[in-house]
VOZA-202840 format. One record per residue: residue in three letters; x, y, z of N, C-alpha, C in turn. Coordinates in pm, whole numbers, plus 50000, padded with zeros to 5 digits. Layout:
ALAXYZXYZXYZ/...
END
This chain:
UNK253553379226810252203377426760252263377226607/UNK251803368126542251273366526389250323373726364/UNK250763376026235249283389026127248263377826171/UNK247873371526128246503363526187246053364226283/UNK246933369126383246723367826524246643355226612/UNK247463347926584248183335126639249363340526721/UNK249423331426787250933328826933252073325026918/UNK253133329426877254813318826859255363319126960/UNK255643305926973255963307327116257743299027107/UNK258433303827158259973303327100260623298327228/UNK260533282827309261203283527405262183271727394/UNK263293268327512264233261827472263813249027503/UNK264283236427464263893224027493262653219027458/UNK262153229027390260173228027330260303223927218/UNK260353216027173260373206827030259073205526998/UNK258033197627052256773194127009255793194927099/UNK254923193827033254063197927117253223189427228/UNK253363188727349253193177327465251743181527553/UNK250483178327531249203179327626249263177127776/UNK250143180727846250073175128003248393174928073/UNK247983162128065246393161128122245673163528098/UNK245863158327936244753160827827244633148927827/UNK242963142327802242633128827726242303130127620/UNK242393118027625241413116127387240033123727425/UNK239423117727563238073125027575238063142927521/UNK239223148327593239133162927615239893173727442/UNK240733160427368241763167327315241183176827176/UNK239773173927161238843175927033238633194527070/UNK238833196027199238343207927287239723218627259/UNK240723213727256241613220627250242263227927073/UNK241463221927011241383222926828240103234726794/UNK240073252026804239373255726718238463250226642/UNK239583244626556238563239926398237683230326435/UNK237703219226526236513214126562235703216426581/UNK235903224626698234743232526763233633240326620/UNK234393245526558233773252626483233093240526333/UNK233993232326302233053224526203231893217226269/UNK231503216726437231033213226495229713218326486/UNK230063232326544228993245726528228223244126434/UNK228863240526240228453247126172227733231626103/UNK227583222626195226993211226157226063209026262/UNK225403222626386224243216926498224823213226564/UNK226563221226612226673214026761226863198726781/UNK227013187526654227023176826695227243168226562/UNK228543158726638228783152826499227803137326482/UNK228733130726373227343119226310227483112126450/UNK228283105226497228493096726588228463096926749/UNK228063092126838227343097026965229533103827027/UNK230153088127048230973087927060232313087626979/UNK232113105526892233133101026732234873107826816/UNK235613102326803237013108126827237393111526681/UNK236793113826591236843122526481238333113526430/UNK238653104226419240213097126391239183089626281/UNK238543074826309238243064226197236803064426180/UNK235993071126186234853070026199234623077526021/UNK233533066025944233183068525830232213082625825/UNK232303091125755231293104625790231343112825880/UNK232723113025970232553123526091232853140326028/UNK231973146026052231783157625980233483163526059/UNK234383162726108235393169326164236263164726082/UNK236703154326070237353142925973237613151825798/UNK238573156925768238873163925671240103168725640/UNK240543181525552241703182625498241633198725554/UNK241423195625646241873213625768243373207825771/UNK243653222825804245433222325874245913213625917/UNK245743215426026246023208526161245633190926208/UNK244593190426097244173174726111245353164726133/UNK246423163526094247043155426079248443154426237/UNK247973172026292248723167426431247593165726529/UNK246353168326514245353162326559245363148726628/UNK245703141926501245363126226504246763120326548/UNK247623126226541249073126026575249023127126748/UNK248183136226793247833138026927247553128326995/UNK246403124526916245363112826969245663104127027/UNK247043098926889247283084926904248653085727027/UNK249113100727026250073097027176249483094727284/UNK248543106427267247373101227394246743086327433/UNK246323083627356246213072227325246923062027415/UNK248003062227324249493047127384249903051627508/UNK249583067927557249843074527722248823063627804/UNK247453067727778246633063027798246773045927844/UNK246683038727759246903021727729248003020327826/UNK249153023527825250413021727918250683026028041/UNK249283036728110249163037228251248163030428287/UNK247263021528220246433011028274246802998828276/UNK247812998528143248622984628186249412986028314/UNK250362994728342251442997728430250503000828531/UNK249673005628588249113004928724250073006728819/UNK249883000928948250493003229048251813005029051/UNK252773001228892254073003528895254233019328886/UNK253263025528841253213043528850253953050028904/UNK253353045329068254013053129132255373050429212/UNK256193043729173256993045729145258493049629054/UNK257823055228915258553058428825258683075428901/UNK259633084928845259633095028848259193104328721/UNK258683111628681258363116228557256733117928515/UNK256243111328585255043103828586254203121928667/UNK252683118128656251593128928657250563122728769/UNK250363130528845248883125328908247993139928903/UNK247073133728908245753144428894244993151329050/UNK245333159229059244723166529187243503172129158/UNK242533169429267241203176629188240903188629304/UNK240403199029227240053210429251239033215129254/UNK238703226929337237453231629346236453226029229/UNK234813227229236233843224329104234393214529039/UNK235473200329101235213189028983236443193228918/UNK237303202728899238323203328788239073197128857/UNK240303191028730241383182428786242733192028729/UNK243633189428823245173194028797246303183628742/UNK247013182728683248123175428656249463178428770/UNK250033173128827251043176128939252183165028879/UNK253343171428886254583157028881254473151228989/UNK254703140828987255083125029078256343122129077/UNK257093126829209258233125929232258803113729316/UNK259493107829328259813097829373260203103829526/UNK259523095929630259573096229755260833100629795/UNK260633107929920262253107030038263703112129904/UNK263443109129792264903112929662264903126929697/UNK263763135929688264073151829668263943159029804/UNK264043152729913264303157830037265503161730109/UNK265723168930188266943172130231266403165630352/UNK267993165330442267843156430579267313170030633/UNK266773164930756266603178230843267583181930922/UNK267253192031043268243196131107268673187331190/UNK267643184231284267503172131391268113158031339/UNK268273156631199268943138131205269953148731149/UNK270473154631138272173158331111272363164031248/UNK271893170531296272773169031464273103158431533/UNK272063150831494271673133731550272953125331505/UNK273163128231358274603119431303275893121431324/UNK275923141831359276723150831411277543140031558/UNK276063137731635276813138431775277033123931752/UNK276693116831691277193103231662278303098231588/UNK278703109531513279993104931482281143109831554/UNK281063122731659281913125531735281993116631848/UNK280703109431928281303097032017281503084931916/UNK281323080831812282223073131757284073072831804/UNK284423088031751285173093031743286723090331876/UNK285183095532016285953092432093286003080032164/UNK285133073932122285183056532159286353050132082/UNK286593058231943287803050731887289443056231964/UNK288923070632039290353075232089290603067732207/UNK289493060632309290153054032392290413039332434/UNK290753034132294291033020332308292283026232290/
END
């Protein structure tokens, strides 16, 4: 924990920072300082629909901290965004890939999308099945 009372969070392979099933819609929500230059402007900025990125006058739009991985966010979100509406139905078959499960009251989950039948083990029944099939192989080859 930081004197400020902030979170460090120290793990391996964590380089940057990645929103799993966050949109541009939602990502303004996850920034404090919005929220709060928000507050302190009536709850509402100039623009009906501002993503606080290019919009002339958006009271969020400034020289806070964090603005600049903000918009850094956005725009991954963003090209995430653009490249699963182009790619469509090729989705689901990549591995790596997210689908959204929805949950009780309307909330949605992020889940990995694993590529079919790859992360399964055989069962018991088709390995006995191959079992007894390769032993009469076996002896069909002993009596020629």
């Amino acid at each position: 924990k930081l004197a400020n009372g902030g979170l460090l969070a120290d793990t391996p392979g964590f380089n940057q920072p990645h929103l799993l099933g966050v949109t541009t819609r939602d990502l303004g929500k996850c920034f404090p300082e919005i929220e709060a230059r928000l507050e302190a402007n009536g709850g509402k900025c100039e623009f009906k629909n501002c993503i606080h990125v290019h919009e002339p006058g958006c009271v969020v739009r400034g020289d806070w901290e964090r603005y600049p991985m903000y918009v850094d966010l956005y725009d991954q979100i963003k090209l995430n965004e653009t490249q699963a509406l182009r790619t469509g139905s090729q989705k689901q078959e990549r591995e790596g890939d997210v689908r959204m499960k929805s949950l009780k009251g309307g909330k949605a989950k992020a889940e990995p999308r694993l590529n079919r039948k790859k992360h399964r083990r055989t069962s018991r029944k088709l390995s006995k099945q191959q079992f007894k099939q390769a032993i009469k192989e076996e002896e069909d080859w002993d009596t020629y």
